[in-house]
Backbone as CSV, one residue per row, in Angstrom:
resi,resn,N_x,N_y,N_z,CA_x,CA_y,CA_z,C_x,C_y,C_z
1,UNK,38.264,36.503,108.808,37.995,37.526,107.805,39.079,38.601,107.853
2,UNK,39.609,38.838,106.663,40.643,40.342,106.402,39.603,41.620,106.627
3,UNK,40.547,42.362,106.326,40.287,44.269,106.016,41.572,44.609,105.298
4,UNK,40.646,45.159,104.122,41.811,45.545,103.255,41.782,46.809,102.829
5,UNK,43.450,47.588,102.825,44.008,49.003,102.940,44.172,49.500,101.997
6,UNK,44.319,50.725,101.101,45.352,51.405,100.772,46.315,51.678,101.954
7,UNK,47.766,51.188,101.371,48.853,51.784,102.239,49.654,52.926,101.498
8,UNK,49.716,53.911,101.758,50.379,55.200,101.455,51.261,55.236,101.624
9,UNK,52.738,55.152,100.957,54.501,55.627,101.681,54.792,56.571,101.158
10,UNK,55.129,57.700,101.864,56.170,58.611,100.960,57.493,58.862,101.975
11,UNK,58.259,58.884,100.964,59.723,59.129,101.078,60.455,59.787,100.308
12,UNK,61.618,59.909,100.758,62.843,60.290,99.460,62.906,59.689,98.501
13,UNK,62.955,59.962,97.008,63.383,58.920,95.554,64.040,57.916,96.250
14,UNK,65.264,58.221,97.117,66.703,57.508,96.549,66.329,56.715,97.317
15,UNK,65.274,56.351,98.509,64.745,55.379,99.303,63.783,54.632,98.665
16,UNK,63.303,54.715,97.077,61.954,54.329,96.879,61.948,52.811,96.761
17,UNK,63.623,52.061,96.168,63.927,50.937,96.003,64.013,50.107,96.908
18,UNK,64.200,50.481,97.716,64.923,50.169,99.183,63.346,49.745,99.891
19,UNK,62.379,50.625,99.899,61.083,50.140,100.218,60.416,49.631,99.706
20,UNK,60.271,49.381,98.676,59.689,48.295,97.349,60.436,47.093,97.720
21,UNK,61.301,46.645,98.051,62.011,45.371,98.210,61.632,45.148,99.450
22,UNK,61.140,46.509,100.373,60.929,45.767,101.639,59.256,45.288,102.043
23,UNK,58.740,45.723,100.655,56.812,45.606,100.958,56.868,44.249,99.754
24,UNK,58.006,43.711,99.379,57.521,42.360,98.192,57.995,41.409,99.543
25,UNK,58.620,41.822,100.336,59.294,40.825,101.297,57.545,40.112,102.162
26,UNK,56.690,40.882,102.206,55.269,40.875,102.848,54.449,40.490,101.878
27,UNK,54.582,40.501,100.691,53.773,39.534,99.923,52.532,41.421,99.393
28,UNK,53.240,42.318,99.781,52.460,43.547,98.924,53.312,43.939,97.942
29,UNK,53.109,43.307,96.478,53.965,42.978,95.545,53.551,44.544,94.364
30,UNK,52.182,44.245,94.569,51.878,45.664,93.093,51.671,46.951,93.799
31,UNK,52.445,47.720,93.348,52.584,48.992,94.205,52.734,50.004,92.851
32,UNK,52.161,51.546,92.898,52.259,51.823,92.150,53.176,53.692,92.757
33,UNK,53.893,53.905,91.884,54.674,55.424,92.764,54.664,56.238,91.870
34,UNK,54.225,57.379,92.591,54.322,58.765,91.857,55.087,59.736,92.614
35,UNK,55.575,60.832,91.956,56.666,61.539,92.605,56.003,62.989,92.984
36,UNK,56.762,63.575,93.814,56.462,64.858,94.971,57.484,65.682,95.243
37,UNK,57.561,66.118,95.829,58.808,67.034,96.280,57.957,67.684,97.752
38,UNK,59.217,67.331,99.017,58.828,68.058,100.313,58.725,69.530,100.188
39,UNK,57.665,69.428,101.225,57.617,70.984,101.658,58.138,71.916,102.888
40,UNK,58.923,71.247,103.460,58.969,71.754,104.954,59.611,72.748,104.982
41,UNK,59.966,73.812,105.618,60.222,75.263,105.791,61.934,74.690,106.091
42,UNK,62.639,75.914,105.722,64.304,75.023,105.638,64.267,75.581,107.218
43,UNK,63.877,76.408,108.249,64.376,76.509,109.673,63.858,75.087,109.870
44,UNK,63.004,74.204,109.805,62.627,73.153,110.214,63.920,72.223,109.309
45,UNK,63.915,72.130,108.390,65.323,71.314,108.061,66.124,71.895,108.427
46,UNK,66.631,72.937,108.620,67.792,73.237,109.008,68.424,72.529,110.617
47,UNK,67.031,72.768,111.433,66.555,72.379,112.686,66.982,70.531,112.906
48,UNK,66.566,70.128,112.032,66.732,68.519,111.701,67.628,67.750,111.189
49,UNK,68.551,68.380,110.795,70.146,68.561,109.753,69.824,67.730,108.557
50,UNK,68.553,68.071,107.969,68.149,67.650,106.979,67.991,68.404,105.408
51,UNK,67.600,67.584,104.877,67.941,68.936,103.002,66.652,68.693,102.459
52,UNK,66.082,69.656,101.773,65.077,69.605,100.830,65.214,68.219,100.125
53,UNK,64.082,67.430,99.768,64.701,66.724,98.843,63.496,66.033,97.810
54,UNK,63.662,65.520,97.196,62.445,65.114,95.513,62.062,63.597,96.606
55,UNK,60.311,64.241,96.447,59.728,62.680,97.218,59.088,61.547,96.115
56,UNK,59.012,60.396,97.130,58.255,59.430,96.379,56.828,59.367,97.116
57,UNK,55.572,59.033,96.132,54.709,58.332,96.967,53.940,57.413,96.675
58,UNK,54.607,56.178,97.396,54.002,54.473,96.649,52.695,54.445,97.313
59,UNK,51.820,53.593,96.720,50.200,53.100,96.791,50.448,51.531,96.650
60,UNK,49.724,51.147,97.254,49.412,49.083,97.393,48.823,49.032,98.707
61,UNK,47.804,47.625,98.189,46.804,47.316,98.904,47.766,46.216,99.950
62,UNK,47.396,46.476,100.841,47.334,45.024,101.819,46.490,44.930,103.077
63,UNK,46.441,43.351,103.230,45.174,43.091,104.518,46.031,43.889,106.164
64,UNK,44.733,43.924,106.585,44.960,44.235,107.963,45.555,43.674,108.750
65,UNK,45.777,42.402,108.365,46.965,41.570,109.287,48.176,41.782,108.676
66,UNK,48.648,42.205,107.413,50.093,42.302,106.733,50.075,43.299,107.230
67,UNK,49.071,44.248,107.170,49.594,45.981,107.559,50.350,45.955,108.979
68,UNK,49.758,44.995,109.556,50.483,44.476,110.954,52.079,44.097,111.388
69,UNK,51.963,43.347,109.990,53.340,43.110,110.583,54.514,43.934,109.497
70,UNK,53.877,44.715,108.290,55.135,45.860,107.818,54.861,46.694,108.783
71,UNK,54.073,47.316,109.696,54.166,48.430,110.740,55.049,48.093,111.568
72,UNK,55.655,46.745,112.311,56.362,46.649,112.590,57.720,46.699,112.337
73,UNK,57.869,46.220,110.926,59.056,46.130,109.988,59.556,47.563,109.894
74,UNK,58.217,48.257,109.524,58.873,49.706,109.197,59.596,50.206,110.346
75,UNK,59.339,49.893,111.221,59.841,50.661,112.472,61.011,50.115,113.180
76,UNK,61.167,48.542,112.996,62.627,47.753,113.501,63.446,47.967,112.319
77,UNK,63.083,47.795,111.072,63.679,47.324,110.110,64.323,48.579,109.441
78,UNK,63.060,48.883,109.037,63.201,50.782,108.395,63.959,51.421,108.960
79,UNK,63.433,51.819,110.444,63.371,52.580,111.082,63.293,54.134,110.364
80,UNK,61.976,53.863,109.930,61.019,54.489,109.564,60.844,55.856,110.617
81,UNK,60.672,55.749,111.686,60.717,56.992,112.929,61.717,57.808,113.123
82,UNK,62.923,57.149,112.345,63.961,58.458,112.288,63.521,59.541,111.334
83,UNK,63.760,61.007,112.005,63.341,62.077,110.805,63.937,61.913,109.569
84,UNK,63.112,62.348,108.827,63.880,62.196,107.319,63.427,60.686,106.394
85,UNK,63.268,59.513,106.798,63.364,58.719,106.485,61.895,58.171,105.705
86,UNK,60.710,58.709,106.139,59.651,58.314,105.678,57.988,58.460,106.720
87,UNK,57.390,58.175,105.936,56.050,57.916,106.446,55.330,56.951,106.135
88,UNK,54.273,56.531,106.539,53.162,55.130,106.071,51.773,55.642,107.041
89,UNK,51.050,54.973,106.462,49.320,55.338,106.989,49.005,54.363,106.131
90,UNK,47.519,54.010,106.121,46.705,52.886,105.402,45.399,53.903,105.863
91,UNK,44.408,53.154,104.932,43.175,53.949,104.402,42.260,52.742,104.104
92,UNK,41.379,52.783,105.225,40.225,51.316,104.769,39.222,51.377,103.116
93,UNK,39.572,49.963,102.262,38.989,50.251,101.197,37.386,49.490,101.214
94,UNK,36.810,50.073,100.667,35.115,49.742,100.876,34.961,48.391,99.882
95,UNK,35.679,48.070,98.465,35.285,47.471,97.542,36.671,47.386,96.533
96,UNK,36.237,46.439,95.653,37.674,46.271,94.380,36.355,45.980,93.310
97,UNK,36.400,46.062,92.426,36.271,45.724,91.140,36.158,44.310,90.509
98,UNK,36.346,43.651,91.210,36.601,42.121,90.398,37.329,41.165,90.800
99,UNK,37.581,39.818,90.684,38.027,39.147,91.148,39.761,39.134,90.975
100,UNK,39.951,39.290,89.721,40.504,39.085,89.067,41.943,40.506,89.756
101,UNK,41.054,41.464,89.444,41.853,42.885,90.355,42.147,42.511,92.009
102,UNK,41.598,41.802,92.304,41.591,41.553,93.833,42.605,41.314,93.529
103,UNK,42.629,39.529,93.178,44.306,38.833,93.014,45.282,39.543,92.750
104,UNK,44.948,40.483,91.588,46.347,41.271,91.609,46.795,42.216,92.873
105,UNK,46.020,43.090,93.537,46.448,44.148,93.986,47.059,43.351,95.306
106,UNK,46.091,42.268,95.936,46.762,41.733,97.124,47.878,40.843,96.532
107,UNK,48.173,40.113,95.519,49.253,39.411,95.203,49.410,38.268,95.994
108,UNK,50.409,38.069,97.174,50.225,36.461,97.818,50.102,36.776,99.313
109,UNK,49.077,37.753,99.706,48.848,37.848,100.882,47.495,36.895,101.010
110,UNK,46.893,36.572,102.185,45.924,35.906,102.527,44.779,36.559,102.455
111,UNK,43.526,36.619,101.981,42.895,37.432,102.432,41.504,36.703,102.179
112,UNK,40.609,36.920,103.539,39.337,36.167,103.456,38.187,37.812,103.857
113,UNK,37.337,37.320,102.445,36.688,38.090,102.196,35.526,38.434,103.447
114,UNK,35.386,39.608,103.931,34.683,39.748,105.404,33.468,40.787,104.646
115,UNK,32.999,41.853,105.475,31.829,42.659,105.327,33.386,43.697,104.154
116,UNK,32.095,44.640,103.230,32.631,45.405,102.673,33.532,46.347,103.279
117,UNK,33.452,47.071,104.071,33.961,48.442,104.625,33.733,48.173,105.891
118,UNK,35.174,49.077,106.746,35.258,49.587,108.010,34.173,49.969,108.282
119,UNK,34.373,51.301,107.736,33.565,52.258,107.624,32.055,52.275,107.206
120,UNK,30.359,52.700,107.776,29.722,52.968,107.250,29.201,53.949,107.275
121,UNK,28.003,53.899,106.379,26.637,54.930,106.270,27.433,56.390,105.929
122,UNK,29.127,56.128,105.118,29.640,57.049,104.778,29.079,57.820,103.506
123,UNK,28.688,58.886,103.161,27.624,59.946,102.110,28.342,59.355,100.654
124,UNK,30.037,59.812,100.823,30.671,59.537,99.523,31.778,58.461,99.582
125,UNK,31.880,58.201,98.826,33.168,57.173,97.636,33.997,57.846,97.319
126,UNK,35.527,57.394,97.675,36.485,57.957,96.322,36.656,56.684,95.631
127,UNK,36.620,56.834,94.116,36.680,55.700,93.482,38.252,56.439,93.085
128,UNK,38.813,54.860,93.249,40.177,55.503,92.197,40.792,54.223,91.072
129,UNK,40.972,54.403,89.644,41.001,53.652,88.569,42.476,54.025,88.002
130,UNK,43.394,52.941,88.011,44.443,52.557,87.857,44.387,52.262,86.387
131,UNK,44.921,52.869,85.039,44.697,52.536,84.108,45.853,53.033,83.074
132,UNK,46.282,52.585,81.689,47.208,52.691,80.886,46.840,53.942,81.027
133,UNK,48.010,54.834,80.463,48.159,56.583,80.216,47.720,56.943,78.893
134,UNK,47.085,57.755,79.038,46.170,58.225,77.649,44.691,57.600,77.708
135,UNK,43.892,57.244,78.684,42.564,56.548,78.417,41.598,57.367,79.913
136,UNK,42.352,58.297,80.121,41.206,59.637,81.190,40.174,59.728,80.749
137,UNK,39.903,60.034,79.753,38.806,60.714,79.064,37.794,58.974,78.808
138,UNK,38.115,58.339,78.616,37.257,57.084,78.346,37.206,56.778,79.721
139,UNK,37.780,56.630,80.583,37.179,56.482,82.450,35.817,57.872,82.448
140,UNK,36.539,58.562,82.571,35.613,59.967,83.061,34.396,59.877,81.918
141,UNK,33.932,59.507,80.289,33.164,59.370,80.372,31.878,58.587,80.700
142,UNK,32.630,57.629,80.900,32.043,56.149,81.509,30.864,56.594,82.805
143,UNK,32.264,57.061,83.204,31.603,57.569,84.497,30.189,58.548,85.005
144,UNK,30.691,59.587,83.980,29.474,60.967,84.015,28.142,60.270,83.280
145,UNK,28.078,59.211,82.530,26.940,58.950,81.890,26.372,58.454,82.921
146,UNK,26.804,57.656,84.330,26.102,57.510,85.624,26.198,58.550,86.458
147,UNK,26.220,59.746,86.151,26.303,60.549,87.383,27.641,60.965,88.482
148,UNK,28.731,61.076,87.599,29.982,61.108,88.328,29.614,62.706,87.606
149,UNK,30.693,63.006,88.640,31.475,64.511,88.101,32.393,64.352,87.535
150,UNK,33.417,65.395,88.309,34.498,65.398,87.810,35.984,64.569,88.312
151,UNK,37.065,64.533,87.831,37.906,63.550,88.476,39.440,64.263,88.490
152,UNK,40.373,63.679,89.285,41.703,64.156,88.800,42.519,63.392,88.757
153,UNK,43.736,63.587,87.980,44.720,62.694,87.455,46.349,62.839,87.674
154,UNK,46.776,61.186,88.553,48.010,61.585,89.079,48.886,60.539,87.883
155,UNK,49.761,61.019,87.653,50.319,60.301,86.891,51.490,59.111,87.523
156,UNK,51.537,58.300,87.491,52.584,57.063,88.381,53.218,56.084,87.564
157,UNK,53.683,55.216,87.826,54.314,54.301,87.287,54.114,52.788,87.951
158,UNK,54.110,51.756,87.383,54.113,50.775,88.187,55.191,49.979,88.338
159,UNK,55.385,49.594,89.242,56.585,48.961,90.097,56.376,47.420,91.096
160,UNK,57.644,46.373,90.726,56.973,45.790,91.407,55.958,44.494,91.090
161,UNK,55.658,44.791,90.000,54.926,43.981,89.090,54.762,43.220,88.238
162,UNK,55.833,42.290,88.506,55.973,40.950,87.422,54.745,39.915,87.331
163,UNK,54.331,39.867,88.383,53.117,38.868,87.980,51.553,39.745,87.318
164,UNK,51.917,41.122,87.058,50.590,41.581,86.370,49.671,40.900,85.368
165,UNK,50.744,39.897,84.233,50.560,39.533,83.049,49.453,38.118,83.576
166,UNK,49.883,37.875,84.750,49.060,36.248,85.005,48.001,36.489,85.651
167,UNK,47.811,37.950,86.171,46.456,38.281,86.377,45.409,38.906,85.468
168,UNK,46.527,39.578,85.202,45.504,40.745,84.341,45.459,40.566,82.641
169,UNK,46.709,40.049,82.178,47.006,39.852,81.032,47.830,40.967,80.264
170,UNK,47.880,41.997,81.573,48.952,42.929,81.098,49.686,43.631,81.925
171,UNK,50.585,44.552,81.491,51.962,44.559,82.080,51.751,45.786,82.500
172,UNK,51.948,45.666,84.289,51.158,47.370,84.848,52.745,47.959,85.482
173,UNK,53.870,47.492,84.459,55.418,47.849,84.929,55.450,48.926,83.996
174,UNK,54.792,49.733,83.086,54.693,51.507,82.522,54.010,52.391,83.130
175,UNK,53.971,53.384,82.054,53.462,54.538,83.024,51.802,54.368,82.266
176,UNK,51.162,54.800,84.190,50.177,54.314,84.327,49.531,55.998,84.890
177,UNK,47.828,56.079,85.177,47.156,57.687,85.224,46.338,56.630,86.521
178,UNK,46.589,57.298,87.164,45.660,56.970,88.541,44.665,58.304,88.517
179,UNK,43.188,57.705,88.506,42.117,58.807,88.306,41.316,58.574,89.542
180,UNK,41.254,59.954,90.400,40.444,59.877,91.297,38.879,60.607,91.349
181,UNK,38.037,60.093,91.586,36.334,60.346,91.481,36.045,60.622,92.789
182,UNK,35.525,61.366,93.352,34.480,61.304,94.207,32.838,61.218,93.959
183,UNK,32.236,59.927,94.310,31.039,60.238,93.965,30.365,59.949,95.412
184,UNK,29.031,59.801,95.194,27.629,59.594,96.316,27.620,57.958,96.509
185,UNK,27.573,57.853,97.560,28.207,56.250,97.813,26.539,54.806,97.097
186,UNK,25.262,56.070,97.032,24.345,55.274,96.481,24.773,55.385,95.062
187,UNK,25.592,55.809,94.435,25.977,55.517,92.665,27.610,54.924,92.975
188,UNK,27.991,54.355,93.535,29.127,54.013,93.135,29.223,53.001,92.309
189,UNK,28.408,51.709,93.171,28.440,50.598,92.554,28.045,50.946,90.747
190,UNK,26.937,51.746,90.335,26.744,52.194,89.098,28.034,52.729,88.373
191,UNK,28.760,53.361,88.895,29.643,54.403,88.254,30.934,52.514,88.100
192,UNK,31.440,52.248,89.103,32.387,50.898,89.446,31.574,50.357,87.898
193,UNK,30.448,49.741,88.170,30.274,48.979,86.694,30.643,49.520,85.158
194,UNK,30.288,50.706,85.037,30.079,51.153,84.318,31.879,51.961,83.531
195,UNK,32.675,51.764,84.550,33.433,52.248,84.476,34.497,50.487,83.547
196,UNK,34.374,50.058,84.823,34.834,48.532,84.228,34.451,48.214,82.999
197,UNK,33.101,48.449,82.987,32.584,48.070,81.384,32.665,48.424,80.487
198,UNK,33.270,49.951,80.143,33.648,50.848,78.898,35.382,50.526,79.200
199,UNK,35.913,50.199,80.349,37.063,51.093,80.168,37.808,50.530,80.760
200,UNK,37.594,48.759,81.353,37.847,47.637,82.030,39.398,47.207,81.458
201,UNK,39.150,45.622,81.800,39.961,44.571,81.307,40.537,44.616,80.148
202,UNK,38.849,44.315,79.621,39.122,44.025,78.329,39.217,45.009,77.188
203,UNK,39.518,46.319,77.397,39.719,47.429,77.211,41.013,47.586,76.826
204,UNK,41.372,48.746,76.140,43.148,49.254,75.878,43.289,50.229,77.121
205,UNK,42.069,50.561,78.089,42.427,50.977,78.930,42.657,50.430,80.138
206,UNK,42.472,49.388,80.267,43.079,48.157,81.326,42.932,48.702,82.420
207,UNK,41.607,48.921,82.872,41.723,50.093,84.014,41.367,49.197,85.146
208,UNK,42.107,49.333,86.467,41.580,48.329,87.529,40.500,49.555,88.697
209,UNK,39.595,48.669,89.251,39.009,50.224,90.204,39.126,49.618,91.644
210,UNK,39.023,50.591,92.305,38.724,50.177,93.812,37.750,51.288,94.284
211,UNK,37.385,51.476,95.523,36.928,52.382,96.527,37.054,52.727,97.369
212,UNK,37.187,53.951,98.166,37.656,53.844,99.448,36.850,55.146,100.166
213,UNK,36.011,54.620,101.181,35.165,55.519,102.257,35.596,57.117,102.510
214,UNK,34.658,57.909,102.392,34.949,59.387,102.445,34.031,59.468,103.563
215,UNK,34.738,59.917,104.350,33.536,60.360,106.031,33.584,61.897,106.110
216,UNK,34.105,62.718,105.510,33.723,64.176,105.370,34.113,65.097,103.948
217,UNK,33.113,65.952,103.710,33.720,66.529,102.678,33.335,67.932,102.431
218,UNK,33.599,69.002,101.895,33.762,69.813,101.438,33.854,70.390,100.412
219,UNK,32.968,71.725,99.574,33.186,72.151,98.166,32.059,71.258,97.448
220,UNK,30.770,70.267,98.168,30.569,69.828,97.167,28.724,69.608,97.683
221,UNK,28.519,70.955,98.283,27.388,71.600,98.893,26.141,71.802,97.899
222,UNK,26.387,72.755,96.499,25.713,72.528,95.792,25.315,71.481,94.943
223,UNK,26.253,70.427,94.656,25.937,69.144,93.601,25.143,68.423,94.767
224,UNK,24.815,68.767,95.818,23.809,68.105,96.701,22.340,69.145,97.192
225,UNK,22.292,70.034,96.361,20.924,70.751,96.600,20.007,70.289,94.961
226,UNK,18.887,70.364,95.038,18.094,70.153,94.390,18.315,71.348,93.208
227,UNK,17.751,71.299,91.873,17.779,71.911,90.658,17.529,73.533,90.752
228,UNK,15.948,73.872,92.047,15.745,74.733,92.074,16.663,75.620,93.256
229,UNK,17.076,74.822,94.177,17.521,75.562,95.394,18.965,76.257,94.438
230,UNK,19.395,75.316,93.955,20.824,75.992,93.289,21.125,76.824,92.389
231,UNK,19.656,77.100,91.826,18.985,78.598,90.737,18.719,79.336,92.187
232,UNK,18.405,79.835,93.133,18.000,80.571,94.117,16.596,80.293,94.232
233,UNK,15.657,79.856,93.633,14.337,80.052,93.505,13.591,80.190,94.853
């Protein structure tokens, strides 16, 4: 049985190519990047003989055994541990959406379907929905008619992605709105359907979803008290 990640990279732009060629080499082919800019205090670059510089930060799924062996890569190959050069982390995902989204996001890694999540008996979900640009508002209402709140929106691009068309039937190489939800992990599966089903596949919003375990949170004290406690009564 797998376990399957979000893997997180951020780096410099001018590195973003350079690591995309090195995560298709592992069979983590659909990756999607949005851009950043560092923050570090210039005595700390200065300190590092390093320069401010415009970041990248790629997203793609892969199993727990690939994450295995790019952690290695990153670090012989990359060499990823020199300052300046980058970061990586992975993030256990609870669920995907469909069969069909599976195939795509893992692409030609192996992966045998095990228990849902690392993680349990976690309160909330982040759902996050990968979808054409311009179709927020048709996710988010999908969503609130089950009980979602509110969501936010990173804008990315997809990269990486020639075989989208033989999964999905469409081409996730434009610019794409990655929407993130937090909901209550007893409505996800509701909100996941419901979201797919207005605002899915077969949709102009071609939206793919996943999930991924929230073990603490914050700011979201009152949407968990009852009607009267949150009037003062």
């Amino acid at each position: 049985m797998s376990s399957l990640y979000l893997m997180v990279t951020i780096t410099d732009r001018n590195q973003q190519r350079r690591f995309l060629t090195f995560y298709q080499g592992y069979g983590a082919e659909a990756v999607l990047s949005a851009l950043g800019r560092g923050t570090a205090s210039s005595e700390v670059l200065d300190y590092m003989g390093l320069e401010a510089s415009e970041k990248a930060a790629l997203f793609s799924v892969v199993t727990g055994e690939v994450w295995k062996e790019i952690k290695l890569g990153l670090q012989q190959k990359m060499m990823i541990d020199i300052p300046g050069t980058g970061i990586a982390f992975v993030i256990p995902l609870s669920s995907i959406a469909g069969k069909r989204q599976l195939a795509f996001l893992t692409g030609s890694q192996v992966f045998v379907k095990g228990e849902e999540s690392a993680l349990k008996n976690t309160k909330y979900e982040l759902l996050i929905a990968i979808a054409n640009q311009g179709y927020t508002e048709m996710i988010m209402n999908a969503a609130r008619k089950v009980g979602a709140g509110g969501g936010t929106v990173i804008h990315a691009k997809g990269t990486g992605m020639d075989g989208s068309e033989k999964f999905l039937g469409v081409s996730l190489a434009t610019e794409k709105e990655m929407v993130f939800i937090v909901v209550k992990s007893e409505n996800k599966n509701a909100v996941m359907e419901a979201v797919s089903r207005e605002a899915g596949l077969e949709t102009k919003a071609k939206a793919v979803l996943f999930s991924l375990p929230v073990t603490s949170t914050a700011g979201l004290r009152l949407a968990e008290l009852p009607p009267d406690l949150e009037a003062g009564e």
